[in-house]
N, C-alpha and C positions, 0 to 999 in steps of 0.2 A: 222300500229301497231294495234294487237289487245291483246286482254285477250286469254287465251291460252283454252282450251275444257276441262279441269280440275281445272278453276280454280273456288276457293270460296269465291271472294272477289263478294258480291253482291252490297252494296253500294258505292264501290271506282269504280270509271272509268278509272282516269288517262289516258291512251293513247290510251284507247280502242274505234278503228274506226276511227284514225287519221290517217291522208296521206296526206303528204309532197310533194311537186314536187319541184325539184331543178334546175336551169337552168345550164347549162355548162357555166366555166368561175369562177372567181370572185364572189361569193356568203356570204353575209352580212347577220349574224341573228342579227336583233332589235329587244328586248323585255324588260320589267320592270325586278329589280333583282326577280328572285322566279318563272319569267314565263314558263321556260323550255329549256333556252337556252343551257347548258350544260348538260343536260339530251339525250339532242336532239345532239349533236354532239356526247354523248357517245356512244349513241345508232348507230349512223353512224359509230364509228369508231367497234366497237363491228360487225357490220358486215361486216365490210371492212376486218377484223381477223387483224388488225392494231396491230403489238408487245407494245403496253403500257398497263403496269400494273399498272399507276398510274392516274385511272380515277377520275373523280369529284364525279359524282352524281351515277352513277351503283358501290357505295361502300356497306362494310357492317356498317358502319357508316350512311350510307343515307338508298337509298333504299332495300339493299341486308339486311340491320339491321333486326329487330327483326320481325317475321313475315312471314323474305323473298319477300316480294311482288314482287320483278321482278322475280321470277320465275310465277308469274301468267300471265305473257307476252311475247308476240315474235314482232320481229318486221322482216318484208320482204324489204331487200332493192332491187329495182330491178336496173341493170345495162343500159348504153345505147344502150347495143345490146340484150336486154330483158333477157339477164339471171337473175333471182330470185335467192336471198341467203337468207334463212330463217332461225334467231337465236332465242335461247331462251335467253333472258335479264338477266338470272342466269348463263349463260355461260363465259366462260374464250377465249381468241385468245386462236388459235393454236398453237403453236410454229414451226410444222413441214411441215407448208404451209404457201405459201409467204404471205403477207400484200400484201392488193389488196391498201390499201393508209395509210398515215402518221397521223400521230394523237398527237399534243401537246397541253395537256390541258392548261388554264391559268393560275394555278399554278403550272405546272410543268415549262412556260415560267419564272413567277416570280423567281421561287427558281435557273435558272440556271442563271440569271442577276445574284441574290444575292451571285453566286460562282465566279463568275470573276478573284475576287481580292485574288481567294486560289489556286491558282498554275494550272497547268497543266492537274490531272489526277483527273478532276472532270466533272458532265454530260453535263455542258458547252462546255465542250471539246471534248468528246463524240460525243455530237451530232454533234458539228460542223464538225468534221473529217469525220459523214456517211453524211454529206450534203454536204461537199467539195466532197465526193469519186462518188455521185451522179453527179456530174457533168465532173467525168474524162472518157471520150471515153471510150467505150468497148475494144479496142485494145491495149488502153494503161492500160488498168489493169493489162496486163499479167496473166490473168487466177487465181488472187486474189481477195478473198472476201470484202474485207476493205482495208482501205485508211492507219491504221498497218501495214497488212501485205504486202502491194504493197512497202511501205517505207524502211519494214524491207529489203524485197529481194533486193531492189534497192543499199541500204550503207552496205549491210551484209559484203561486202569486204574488206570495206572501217573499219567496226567495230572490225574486225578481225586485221587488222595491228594496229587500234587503242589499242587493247588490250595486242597484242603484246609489242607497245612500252610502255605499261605503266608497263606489268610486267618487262619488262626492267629497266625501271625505278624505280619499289619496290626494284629490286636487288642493284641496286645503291645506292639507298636511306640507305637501310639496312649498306650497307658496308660503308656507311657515319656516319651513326650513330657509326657503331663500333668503326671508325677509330676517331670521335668525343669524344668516351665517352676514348678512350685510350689516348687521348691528354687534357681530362680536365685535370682542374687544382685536384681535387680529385683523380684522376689515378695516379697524377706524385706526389704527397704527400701523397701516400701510398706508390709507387713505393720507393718515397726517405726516411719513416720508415721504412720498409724491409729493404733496405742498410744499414741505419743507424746502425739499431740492429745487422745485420752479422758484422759489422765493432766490432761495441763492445764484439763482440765472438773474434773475430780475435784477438784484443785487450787482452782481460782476458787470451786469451790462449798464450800470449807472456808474460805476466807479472809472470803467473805462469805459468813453463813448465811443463809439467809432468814428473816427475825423471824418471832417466832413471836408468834401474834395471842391470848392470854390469853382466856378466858370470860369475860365481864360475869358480876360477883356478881350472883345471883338475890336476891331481894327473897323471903325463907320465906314474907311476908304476901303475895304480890301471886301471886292462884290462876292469876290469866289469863298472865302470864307463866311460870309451870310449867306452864302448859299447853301452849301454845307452844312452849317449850324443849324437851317430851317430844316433842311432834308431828314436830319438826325431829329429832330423835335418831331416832324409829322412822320417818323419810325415809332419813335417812343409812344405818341398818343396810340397809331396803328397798334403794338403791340400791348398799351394798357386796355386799349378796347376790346382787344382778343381774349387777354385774360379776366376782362369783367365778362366777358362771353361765356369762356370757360368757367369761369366760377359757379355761374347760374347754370348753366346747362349738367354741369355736375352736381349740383343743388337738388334739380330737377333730376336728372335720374336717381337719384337717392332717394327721392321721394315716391319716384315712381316703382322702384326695386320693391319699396315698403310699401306701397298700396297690392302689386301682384301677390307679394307675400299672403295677405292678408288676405284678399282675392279665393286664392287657390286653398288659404285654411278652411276662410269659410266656405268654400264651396265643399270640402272634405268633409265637414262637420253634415252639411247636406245630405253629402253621400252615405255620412254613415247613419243615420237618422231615417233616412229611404231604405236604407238595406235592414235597419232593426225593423220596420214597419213591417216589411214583405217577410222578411223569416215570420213577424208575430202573426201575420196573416196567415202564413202556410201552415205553422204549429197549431192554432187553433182554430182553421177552417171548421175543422169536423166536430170539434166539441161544439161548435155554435148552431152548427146547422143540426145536432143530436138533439141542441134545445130549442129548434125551432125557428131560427136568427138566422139572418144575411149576416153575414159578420162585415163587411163592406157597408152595410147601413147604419150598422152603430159605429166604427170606426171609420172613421172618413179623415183620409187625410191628403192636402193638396199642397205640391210644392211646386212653387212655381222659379228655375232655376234661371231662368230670361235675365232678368234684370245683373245677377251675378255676372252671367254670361259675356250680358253684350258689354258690361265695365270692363272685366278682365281684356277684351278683344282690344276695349280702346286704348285701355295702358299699355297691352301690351304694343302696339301701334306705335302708339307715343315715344316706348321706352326704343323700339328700333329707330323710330327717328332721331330720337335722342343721341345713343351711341352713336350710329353713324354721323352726325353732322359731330361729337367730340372725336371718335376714332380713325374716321375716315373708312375706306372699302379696298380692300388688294385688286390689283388690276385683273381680269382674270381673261380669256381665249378669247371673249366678244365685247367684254366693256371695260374700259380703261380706269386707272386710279382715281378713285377719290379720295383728296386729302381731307382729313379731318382739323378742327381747329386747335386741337394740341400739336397735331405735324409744322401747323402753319405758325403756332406763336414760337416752335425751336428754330424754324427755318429765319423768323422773324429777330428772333435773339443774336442767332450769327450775324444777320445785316446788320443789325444796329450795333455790336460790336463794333467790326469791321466799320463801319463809316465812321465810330466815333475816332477811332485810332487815325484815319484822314481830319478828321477837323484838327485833332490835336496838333497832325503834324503840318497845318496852314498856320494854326494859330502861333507855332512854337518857330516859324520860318521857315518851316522844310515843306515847300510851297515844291521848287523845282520835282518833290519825289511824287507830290501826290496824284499830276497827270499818269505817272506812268502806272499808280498801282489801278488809277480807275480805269486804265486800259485794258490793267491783266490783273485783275485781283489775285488771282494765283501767286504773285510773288509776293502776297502781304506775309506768306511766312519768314522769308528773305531778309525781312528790314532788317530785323536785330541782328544784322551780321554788318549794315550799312553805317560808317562812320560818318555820323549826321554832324553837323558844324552847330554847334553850342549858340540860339543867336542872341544878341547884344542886346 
């Protein structure tokens, strides 16, 4: 160790002109606390390019502090086969070259004692993993840097069916919980308020029924009111036919909503099924073929997506004919409206309104009003303003 050829410390010495010899084996430094003891291993391990960053004495808290003084010095460690390695004492390890030796200061020893008792993923643990993997054969490494990664490759298999059955297990769980919270005691005392109250609709609607509004006797002699009364009959059927139309046809897109659904699950389930294959592929390409294996010839998997495919195309077909013949189509710049058969049963509902309000007023003797409203429907808002004559 000496002072470096620029340096400008004239009355400090410190370690200038000192040289250590060390024997091979088991080597013991004795000295008073202050004398140099950890200075003197820093300095060793600093040349050794030993990976700790948590020195004693080459700090900027000690010596690196205010000043800098270890850059005023290098020290030469020479090896037992005489190579010389010459650092400057303001120098950092390497990281991109090995550690010629191991270096754990005494408080770095104290502070992993003091982690013991905190679980696992602390430098206690650490270290001890690179000093177990120090002593596993070269060949039982398997061509892994640490005593992690030797582990992870060894159970990765094993981690893989574990995670398997536990998402297994979430799905389970899940449909326990569902089927738990549909059987508490809160599900079934809601369930049995909802009854309760349709019971009391059913109830009110039996105590008072709603009258029922009798036919106006037809007049056999009066042609214009059968006529009328037919017209309003072949409305109503027209407009029950619409809605047994509508019924089913909203039947059917319900159905068909819930087969795309289902469609497009399972086709995802596909997809992801395809994608765990190809990741397992890529992941262990090279282990298989290290042992010798096509790995495509032991795992062979074929899915065939067609048949999903061409269902979904049909429903989905279906369900646009569907909607458009219940919604109809907005007129748009080259093709004109299409009404759908909900447009057509409200458009339907006003007619038969409207004509029934004419029969009534044949049937009731206000015969003279009803040429003029079928001339101008426009004024059927009018009537209730018309003092109709009461007839006899």
């Amino acid at each position: 160790m000496a002072k470096t050829a620029t340096c400008t410390l004239t009355d400090e010495h410190w370690f200038d002109g000192k040289s250590v010899e060390l024997n091979p084996g088991l080597i013991a430094i004795i000295g008073n606390k202050g004398s140099g003891k950890s200075a003197l291993a820093d300095i060793l391990a600093l040349a050794g390019n030993s990976h700790c960053a948590d020195l004693e004495f080459l700090t900027e808290e000690r010596f690196r502090g205010t000043g800098n003084k270890a850059a005023q010095f290098k020290a030469t460690l020479v090896w037992a086969d005489e190579t010389p390695v010459t650092v400057n004492l303001n120098d950092d390890f390497d990281p991109n070259k090995p550690e010629r030796l191991r270096y754990l200061p005494q408080h770095f020893i104290e502070k992993l004692c003091n982690e013991i008792t905190k679980g696992d993923n602390t430098n206690f643990n650490r270290e001890l993993r690179k000093v177990i993997f120090n002593h596993v054969k070269e060949e039982d490494r398997l061509g892994h840097g640490s005593l992690d990664e030797l582990l992870d490759y060894l159970v990765q298999s094993r981690k893989e069916a574990i995670a398997q059955e536990q998402q297994a297990l979430h799905t389970l769980n899940d449909a326990i919980l569902r089927n738990e919270h549909e059987m508490s005691a809160e599900s079934i005392d809601a369930y049995e308020k909802a009854l309760a109250l349709k019971r009391l609709e059913l109830d009110a609607l039996d105590k008072n029924p709603l009258t029922e509004v009798k036919q106006p006797t037809e007049d056999p002699n009066d042609v214009e009111t059968k006529a009328l009364v037919q017209q309003i009959d072949d409305k109503k059927k027209e407009q029950q036919d619409l809605l047994t139309q509508i019924q089913r046809s909203q039947e059917k897109r319900q159905v068909l909503v819930a087969e795309q659904a289902t469609l497009k699950r399972l086709s995802g389930h596909v997809d992801n099924f395809d994608s765990y294959h190809q990741q397992f592929v890529a992941d262990h390409t090279t282990e298989f073929e290290n042992a010798g294996f096509d790995i495509n010839q032991i795992v062979a998997v074929t899915i065939t997506r067609k048949p999903i495919e061409d269902r979904l195309t049909e429903v989905t077909t279906k369900l646009a004919e569907t909607t458009l013949l219940l919604d109809g189509k907005q007129a748009t710049e080259n093709k004109p409206e299409v009404n759908g058969l909900i447009a057509k049963a409200k458009a339907s509902r006003v007619n038969q309104r409207f004509g029934t309000d004419m029969a009534s007023l044949v049937i009731a003797g206000r015969c003279r009003h009803v040429r003029v409203l079928r001339e101008n429907p426009a004024d059927a808002n009018s009537l209730n303003r018309v003092p109709w004559p009461i007839a006899a």
